[in-house]
N, C-alpha and C positions, 0 to 999 in steps of 0.2 A: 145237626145231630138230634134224634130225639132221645127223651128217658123218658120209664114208668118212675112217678113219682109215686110211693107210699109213703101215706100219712097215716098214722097213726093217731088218733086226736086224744089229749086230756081231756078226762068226762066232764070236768066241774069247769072247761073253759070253751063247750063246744056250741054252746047259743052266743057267744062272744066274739066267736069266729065269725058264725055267722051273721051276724049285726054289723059288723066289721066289712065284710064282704058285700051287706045290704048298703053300705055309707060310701065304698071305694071300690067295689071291684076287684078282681084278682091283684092289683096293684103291681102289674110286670113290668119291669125293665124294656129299654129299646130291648131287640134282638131276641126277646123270651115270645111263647106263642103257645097259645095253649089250645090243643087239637082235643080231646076227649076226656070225661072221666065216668065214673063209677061208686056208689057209695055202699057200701055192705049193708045189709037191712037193721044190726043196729045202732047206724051212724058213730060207728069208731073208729073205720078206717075207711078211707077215701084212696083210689087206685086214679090214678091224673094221666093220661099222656102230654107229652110238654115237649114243644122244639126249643132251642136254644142254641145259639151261636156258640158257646162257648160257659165251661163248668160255671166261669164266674161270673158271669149274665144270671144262669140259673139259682149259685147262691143267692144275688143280690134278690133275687127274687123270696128265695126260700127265706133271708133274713128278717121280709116282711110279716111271717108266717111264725116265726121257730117258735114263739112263746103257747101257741095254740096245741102244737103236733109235732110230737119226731117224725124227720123225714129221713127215707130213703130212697136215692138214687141208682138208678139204673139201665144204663147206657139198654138200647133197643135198637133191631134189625125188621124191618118187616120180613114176613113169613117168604116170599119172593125174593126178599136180598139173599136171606138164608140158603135157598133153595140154590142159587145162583153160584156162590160162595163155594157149597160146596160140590157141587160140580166143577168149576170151573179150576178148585183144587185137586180133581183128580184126575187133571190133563196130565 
């Protein structure tokens, strides 16, 4: 399954994060995968796409994280499943 991950980051801990990030890496879980992201021009929120076997691969991932940034999760269809979906619901 994938999800858009938003992050949200605290200002006074976001050179921290990323030091953090400099030293370890995304620090994922087996089963977590991280396919894209995106940062707003003034690095407060971070927009992630992320595969994941399963929500609690992804927490353990995010628990690595939570002190930096509230996250929000969000289950995602490519624009093609969609498309698919609903056509194929109105056989």
């Amino acid at each position: 399954m994938q999800y858009m991950i938003v992050e949200r980051f605290y200002p006074s801990k976001v050179k921290a994060m990323y030091q953090r990030f400099a030293e370890k890496g995304r620090m994922m879980p087996d089963g977590v995968s991280f396919i894209n992201s995106w940062i707003n021009e003034s690095i407060t929120v971070c927009y992630q796409l992320m595969e994941a076997e399963s929500l609690e691969k992804l927490q353990a991932w995010i628990d690595n994280w939570k002190e930096f940034a509230d996250f929000e999760v969000i289950p995602v269809i490519s624009s093609a499943e969609a498309k698919q979906k609903i056509l194929d619901a109105g056989s």
